[in-house]
C-alpha positions in Angstrom: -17.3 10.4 -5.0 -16.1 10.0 -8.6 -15.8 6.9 -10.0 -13.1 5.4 -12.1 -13.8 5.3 -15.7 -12.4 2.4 -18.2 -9.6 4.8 -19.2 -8.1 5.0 -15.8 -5.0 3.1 -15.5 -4.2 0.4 -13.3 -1.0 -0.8 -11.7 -0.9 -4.3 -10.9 0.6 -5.3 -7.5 1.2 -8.2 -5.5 1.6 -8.1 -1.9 1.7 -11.7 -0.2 4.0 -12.9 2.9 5.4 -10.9 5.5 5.0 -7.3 3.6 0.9 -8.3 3.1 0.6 -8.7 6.8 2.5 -5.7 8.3 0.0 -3.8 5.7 -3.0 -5.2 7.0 -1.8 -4.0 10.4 -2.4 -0.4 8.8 -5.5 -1.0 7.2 -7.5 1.0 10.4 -5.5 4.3 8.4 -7.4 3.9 5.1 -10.6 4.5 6.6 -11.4 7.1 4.3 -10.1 5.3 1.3 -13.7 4.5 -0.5 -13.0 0.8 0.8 -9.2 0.1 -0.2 -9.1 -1.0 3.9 -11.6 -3.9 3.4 -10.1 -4.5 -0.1 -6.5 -4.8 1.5 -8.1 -6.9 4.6 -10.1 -9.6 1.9 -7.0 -9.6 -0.2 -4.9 -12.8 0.3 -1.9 -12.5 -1.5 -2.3 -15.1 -4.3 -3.4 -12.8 -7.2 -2.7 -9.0 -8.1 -3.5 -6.4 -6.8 -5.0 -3.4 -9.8 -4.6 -0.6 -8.0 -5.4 2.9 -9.3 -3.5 5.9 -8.4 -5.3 7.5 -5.8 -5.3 3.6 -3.9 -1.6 3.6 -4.0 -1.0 7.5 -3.0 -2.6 5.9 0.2 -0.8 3.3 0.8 2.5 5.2 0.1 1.1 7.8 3.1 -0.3 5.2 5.4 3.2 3.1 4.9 4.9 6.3 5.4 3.0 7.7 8.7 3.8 3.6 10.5 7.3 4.2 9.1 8.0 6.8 10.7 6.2 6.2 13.9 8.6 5.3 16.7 5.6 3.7 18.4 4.4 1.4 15.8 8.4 0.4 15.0 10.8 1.6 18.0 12.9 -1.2 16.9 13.8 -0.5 13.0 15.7 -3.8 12.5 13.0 -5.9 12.9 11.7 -7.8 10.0 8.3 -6.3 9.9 9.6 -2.8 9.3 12.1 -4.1 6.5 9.1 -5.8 5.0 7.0 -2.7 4.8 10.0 -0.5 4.0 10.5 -2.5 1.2 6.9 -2.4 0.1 6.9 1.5 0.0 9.8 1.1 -1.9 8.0 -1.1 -4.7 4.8 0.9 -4.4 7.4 3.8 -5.0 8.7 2.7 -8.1 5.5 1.1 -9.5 3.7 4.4 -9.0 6.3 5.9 -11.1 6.5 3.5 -13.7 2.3 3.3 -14.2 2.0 6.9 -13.5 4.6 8.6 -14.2 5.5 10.6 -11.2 6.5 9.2 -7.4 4.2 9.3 -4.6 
């Protein structure tokens, strides 16, 4: 595993309410993630988030997979899936603004 050196860049996020919780639903997804699933479960909403790139490629796939997963949301006007779809497109748009490129 490599580990992040001081130079790698960071994107701030905050995830609280209804978007933090649908996410924690996923965290069983991130198992591989080098521990961005017990990072995401601990987290409680209240400060930031730094997450590096390869934290929020994940999320954008994990979010992505339950998106698109007629089991997890048969029902796509319910407000959990509007909560996550609008956290994928945040993470979206902060990926590309700290990274320069979308996920």
């Amino acid at each position: 595993m490599i580990k992040p050196s001081s130079g790698d860049k960071k994107a701030p996020i905050l995830i609280a309410g209804e978007e933090l919780s649908e996410l924690k639903r996923m965290t069983w997804q991130m198992a591989d993630a080098f521990g961005l699933d017990s990072r995401i479960n601990k987290y409680q909403g209240k400060r930031a988030l730094a997450l590096h790139s390869w934290d929020l490629e994940c999320l954008l796939a994990v979010i992505d997979n339950a998106l698109n997963d007629s089991n997890e949301y048969p029902d796509r006007s319910t407000s959990g899936y509007k909560a996550l779809a609008k956290l994928y497109r945040r993470l979206q748009c902060e990926h590309h603004k700290v990274f320069g490129r979308e996920g």
